[in-house]
C-alpha positions as CSV (number, residue, x, y, z in Angstrom):
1,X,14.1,-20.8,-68.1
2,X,14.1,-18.6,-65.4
3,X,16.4,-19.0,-62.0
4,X,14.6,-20.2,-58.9
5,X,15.5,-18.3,-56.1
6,X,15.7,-19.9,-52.6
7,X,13.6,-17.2,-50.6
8,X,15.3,-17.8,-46.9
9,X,18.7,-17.4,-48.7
10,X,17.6,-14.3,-50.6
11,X,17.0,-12.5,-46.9
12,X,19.1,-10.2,-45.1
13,X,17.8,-10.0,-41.3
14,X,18.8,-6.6,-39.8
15,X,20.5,-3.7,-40.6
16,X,24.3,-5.2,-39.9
17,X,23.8,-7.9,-42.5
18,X,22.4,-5.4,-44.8
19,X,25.5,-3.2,-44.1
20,X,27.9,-6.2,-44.7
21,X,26.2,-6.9,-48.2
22,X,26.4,-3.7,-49.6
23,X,30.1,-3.2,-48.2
24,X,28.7,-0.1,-45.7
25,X,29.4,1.3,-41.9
26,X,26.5,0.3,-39.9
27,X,25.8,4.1,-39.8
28,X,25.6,4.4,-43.1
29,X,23.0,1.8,-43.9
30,X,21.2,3.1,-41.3
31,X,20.8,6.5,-42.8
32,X,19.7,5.1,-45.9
33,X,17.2,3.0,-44.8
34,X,16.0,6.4,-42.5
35,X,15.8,8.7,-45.7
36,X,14.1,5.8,-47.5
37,X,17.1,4.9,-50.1
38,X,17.0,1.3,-49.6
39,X,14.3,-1.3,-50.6
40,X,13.7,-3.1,-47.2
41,X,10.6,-4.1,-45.4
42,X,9.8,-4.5,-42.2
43,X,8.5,-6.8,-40.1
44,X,7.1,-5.4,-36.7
45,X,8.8,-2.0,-35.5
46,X,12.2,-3.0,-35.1
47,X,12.9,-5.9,-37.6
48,X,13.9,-5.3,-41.1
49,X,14.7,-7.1,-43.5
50,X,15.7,-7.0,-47.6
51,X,16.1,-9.3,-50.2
52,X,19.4,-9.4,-51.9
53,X,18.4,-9.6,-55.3
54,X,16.2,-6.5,-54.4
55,X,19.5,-4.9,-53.6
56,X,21.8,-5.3,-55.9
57,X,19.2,-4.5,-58.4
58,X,18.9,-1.2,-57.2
59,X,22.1,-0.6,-57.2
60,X,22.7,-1.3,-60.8
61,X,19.7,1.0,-61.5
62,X,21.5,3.9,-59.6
63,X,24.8,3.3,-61.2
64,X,22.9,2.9,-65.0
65,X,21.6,6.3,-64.1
């Protein structure tokens, strides 16, 4: 059976939170979501957001590579 996944949990709002999940300097996540490393999405010009599962899934395809 597969896992239901709360969506609102699953977000990360902003690039700090998205920094603190992935264990980075605010500077650093913020050059990889510039040079388009990260899977976020926006919403609007300023707001982004990413879905952890989104996340650490790319990270285990990066470190399988």
């Amino acid at each position: 059976m597969s896992e239901k996944i709360d969506p609102a949990s699953d977000l990360l709002w902003g690039t700090q939170s998205i920094a603190d999940f992935l264990g980075l300097s605010l500077h650093e996540a913020q050059y990889l979501i510039r040079k388009g490393e990260l899977p976020i999405g926006r919403l609007g010009p300023k707001t982004i957001i990413a879905s952890k599962r989104r996340l650490q899934q790319h990270i285990n395809d990066k470190c399988a590579a």
